[in-house]
C-alpha positions in Angstrom: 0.0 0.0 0.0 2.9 2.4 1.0 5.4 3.1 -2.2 8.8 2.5 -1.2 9.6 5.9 -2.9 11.3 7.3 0.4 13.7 4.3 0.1 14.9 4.9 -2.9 15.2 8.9 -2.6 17.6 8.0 0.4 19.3 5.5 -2.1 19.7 8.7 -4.2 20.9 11.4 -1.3 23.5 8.5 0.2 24.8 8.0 -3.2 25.4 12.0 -3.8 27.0 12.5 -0.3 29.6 9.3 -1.3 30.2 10.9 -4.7 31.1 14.5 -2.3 27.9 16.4 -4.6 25.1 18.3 -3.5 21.6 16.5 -2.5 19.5 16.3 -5.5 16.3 18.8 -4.8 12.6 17.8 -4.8 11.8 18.6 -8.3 15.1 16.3 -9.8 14.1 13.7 -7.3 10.4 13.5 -8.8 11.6 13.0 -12.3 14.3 10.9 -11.9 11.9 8.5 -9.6 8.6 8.9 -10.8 8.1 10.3 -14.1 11.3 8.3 -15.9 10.8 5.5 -13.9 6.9 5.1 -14.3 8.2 4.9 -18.4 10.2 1.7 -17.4 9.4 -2.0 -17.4 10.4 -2.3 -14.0 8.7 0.4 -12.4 5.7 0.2 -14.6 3.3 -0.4 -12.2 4.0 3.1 -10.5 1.3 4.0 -13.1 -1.5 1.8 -11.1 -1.4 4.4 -8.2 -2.3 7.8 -7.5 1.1 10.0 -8.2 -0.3 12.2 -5.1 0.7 9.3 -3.2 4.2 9.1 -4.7 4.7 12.7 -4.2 4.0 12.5 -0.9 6.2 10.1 -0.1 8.9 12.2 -1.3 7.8 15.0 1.1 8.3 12.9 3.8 11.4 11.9 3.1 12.4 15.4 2.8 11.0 16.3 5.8 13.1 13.5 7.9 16.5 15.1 6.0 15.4 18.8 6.8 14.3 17.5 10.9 17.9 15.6 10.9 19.4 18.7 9.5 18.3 20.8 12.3 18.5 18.7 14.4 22.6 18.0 13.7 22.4 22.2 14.0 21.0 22.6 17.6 18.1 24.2 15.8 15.5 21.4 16.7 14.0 21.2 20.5 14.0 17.5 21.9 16.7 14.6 21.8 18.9 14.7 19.0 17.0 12.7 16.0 19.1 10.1 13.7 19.6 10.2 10.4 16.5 8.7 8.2 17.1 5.0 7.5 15.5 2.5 4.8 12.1 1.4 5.4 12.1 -2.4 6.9 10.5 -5.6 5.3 9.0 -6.7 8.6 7.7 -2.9 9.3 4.0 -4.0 9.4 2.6 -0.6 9.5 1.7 1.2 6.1 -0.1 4.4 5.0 -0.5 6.9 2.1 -1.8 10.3 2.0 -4.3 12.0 -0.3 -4.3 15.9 -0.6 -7.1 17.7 -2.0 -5.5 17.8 -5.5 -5.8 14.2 -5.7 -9.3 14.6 -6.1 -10.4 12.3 -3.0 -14.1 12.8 -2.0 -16.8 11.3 0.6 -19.8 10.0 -1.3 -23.7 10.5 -0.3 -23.9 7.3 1.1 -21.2 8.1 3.8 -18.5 6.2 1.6 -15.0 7.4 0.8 -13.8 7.7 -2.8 -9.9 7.4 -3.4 -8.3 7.5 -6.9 -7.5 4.5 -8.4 -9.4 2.5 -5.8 -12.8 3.4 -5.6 -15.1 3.9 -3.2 -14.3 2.2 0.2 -16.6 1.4 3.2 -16.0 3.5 6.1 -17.2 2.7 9.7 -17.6 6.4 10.8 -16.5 7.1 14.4 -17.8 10.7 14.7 -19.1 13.3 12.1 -16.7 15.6 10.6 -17.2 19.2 11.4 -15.7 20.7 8.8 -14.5 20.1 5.2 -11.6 17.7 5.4 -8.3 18.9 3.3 -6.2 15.9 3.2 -6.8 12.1 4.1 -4.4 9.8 5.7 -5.3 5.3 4.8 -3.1 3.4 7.5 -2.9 0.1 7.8 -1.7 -1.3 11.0 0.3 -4.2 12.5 -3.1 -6.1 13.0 -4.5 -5.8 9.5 -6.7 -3.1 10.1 -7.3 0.3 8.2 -8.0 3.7 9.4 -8.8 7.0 7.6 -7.1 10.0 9.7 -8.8 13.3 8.0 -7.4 17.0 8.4 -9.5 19.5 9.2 -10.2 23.2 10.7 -12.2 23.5 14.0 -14.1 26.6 14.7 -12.6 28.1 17.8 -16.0 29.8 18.8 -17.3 25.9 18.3 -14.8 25.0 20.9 -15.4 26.9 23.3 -19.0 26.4 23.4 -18.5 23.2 23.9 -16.5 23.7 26.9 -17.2 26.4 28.5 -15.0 28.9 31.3 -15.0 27.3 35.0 -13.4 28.4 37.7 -11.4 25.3 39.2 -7.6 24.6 38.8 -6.4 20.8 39.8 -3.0 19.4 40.8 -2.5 16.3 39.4 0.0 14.0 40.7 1.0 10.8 38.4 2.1 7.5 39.7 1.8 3.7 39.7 0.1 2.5 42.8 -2.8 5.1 41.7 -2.7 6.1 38.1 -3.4 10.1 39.4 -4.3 11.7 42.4 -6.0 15.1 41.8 -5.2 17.7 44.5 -9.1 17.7 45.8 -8.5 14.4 46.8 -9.7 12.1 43.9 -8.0 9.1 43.1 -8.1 7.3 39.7 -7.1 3.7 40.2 -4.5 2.5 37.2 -6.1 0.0 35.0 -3.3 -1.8 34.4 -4.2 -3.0 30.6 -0.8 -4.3 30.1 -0.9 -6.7 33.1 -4.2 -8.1 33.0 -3.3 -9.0 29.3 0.2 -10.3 30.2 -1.1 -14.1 29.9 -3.0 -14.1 27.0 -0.3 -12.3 25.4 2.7 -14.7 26.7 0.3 -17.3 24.9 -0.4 -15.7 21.8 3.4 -15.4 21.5 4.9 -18.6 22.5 2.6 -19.8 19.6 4.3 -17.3 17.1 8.0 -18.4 18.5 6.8 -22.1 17.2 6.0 -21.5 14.1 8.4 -22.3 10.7 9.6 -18.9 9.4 8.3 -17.5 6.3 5.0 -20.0 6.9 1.6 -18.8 6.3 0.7 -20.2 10.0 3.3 -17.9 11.4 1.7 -14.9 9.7 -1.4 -15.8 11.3 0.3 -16.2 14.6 1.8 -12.7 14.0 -1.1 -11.0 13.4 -2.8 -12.9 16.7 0.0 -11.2 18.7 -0.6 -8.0 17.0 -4.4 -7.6 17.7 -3.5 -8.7 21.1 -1.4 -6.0 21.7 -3.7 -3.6 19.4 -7.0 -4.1 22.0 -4.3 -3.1 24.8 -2.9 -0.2 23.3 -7.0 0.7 22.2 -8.3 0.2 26.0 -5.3 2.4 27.3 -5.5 5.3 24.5 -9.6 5.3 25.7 -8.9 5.3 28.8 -6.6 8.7 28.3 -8.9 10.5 26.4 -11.8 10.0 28.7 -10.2 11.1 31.8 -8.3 13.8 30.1 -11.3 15.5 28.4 -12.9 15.1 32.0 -10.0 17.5 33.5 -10.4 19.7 30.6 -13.8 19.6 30.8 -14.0 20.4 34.8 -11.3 22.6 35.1 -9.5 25.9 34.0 -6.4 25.3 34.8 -4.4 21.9 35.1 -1.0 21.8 36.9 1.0 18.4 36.3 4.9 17.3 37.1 7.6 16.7 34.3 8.3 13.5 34.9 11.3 11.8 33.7 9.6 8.6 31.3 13.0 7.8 29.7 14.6 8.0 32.9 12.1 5.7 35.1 11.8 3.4 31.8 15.7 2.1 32.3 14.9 1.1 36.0 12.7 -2.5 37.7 9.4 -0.1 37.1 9.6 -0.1 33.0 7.0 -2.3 32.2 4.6 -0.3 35.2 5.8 2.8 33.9 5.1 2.3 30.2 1.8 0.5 31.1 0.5 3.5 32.1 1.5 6.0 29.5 2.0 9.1 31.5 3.7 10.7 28.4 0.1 10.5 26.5 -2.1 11.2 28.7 -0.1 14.7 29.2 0.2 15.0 25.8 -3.8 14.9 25.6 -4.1 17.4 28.2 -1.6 19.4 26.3 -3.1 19.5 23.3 -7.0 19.9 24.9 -5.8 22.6 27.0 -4.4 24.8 24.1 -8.3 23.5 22.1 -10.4 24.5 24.4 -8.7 27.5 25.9 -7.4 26.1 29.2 -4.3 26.6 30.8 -1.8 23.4 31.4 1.1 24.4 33.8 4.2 21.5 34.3 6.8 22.3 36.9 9.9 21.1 37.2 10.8 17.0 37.4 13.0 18.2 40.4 10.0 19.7 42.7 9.9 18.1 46.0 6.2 17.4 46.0 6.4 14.6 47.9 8.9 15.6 50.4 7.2 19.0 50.9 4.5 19.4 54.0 1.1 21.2 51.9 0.0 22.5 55.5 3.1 24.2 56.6 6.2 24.3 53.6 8.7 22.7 55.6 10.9 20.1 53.8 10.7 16.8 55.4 14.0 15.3 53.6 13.1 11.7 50.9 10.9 9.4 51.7 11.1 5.6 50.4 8.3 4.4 47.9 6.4 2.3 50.1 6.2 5.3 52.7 2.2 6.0 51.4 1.6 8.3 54.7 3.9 10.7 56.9 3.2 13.0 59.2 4.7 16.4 59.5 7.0 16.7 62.3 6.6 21.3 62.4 2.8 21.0 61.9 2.0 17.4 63.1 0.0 16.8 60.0 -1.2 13.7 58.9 -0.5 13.2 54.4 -1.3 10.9 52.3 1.7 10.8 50.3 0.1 11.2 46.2 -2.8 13.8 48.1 -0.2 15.5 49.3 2.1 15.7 46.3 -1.1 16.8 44.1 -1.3 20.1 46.4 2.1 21.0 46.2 1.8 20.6 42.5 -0.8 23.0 42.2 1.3 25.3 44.7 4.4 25.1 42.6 1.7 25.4 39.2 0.7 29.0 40.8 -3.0 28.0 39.8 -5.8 30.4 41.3 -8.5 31.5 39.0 -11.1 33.7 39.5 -14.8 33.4 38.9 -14.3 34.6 35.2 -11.6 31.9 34.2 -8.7 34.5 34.5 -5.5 32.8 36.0 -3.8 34.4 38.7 -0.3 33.9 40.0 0.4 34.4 43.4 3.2 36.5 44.8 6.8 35.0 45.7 6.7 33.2 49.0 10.1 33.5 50.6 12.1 30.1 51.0 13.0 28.6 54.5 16.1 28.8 55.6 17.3 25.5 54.9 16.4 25.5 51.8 18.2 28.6 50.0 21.3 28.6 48.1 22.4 25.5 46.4 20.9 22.1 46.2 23.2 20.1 45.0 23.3 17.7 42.4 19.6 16.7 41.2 17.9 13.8 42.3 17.6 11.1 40.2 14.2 10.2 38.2 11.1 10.0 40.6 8.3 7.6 40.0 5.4 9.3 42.9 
């Protein structure tokens, strides 16, 4: 389904750098590849699919050299990205991309017309409210097919649909409790993963027996694939419920920068990725900037959980399975996640007022033991 165009225009850029000459640009790269090589008896059957498709392909590709680019340059925010490499045999997942000049349409009966294929079935999961500019097929490692449309929401839509309140929530992630809101809620962590873990060690100790290259081993393979597909579906549900139920009830959202990569390397991975705290924020993220909330992370290196909400006094690290403590300046009782969830929405700076406007409180001085430097950071927290 997906050309292997990208392939080759890497085959093409690798060869130039060898040969010490410049990259070939987009417009020698579309002749060269598509136009020539659809006149060729080997690449004949380029002709049998949409050249939209083809010339999309090559935008990607571009776009992975002009990312690695920056990235190589500093100009790029995040971890440094590798060079693009060739597209793998066993790489499962496919797509292709229609823009509107491909002429793409949805038909009367709800169907959805793509050149050179025809009108396919769709299985709609929600009404589009606008008119879509570009369509996405992808095929995944189970087999199945999704259509993934662009289009522009009215902001004045938006925000009737969720409309100014004036709440403001800490939340504070973990494992034992997937979050702990600062007004006291708790949202058990389903634990998808785990409670799949047998049927999955099944699924795949049948794959591991089969011959190689077998037509029962591709059945086995796509077993273990819709396996892990209904996991990965029950977890990204679960996300997008209880994140569009913080959006929903609050204005602003104030959550910790946990360090994934960090608490991934340790016993905890498989807890850690289980849960998918990097999504879920990532939902909020993008929600909040919908729906015209505010989403506030502080810093990884906080000491919400060593921190007294009553009283700010510093009560020094506390071991994982410590789950209560009790202030020794204020004698107050904590739960250790409640607690952490109100210093996160201390360190946030949420208040909001009755019309939605966020307000920032003054600078509280810091106690004495606490001024001047710090030391060398803790290492990654996981509560």
């Amino acid at each position: 389904m997906r050309p292997r165009r990208v392939q080759r225009r890497r085959a093409c850029r690798e060869d130039a750098r060898r040969a010490g000459e410049p990259f070939p640009t987009a417009g020698v790269l579309s002749r060269k590849l598509i136009t020539q090589a659809k006149q060729t008896p080997e690449r004949s059957w380029l002709g049998e699919v949409s050249a939209v498709v083809l010339q999309q392909s090559l935008r990607d590709a571009e776009a992975a050299y002009k990312n690695f680019f920056a990235s190589l340059k500093g100009e790029r925010k995040g971890a440094k990205s590798g060079a693009p490499r060739f597209k793998s045999r066993k790489d499962s997942r496919q797509s292709i991309r229609f823009t509107a000049n491909a002429r793409w349409s949805l038909t009367g009966s709800g169907r959805l017309n793509l050149p050179k294929i025809g009108a396919v079935k769709v299985k709609w999961s929600r009404s589009l409210p606008a008119q879509p500019s570009s369509v996405t097929v992808v095929k995944d490692a189970a087999g199945r097919y999704f259509a993934s449309f662009v289009v522009d929401t009215d902001p004045a839509a938006d925000a009737a649909r969720m409309p100014g309140t004036d709440q403001a929530v800490g939340v504070d992630l973990g494992l034992s409790h997937f979050a702990v809101l600062s007004d006291g809620t708790k949202i058990d962590s389903p634990r998808f993963l785990r409670r799949a873990e047998k049927k999955l060690k099944k699924a795949q100790r049948e794959l591991s027996r089969k011959q190689k290259g077998s037509k029962n081993r591709e059945k086995a393979r796509l077993k273990v694939a819709r396996a892990h597909a209904k996991v990965t579906d029950a977890r990204r549900e679960f996300h997008h419920q209880l994140s569009t139920t913080m959006i929903r009830d609050n204005q602003a959202i104030g959550v910790e920068d946990l360090a994934v990569k960090g608490l991934a390397r340790t016993r905890l991975a498989k807890s850690v990725h289980d849960a998918g705290w990097s999504a879920f924020v990532h939902m909020l993220e993008y929600k909040a900037a919908r729906y015209g909330r505010t989403l506030v992370r502080i810093g990884r290196f906080e000491p919400t959980s060593q921190t007294c909400s009553a009283c700010g006094i510093k009560g020094g690290p506390k071991p994982l399975n410590v789950r209560e403590w009790t202030c020794t300046a204020c004698g107050t009782l904590h739960d250790r996640d409640h607690n952490a969830a109100k210093n996160v929405k201390t360190a946030a700076g949420l208040a909001v007022t009755a019309c939605g406007a966020q307000v920032r409180p003054g600078l509280v001085p810091a106690q004495r033991e606490e001024t001047g430097s710090h030391g060398s950071p803790p290492g990654p927290r996981a509560a």
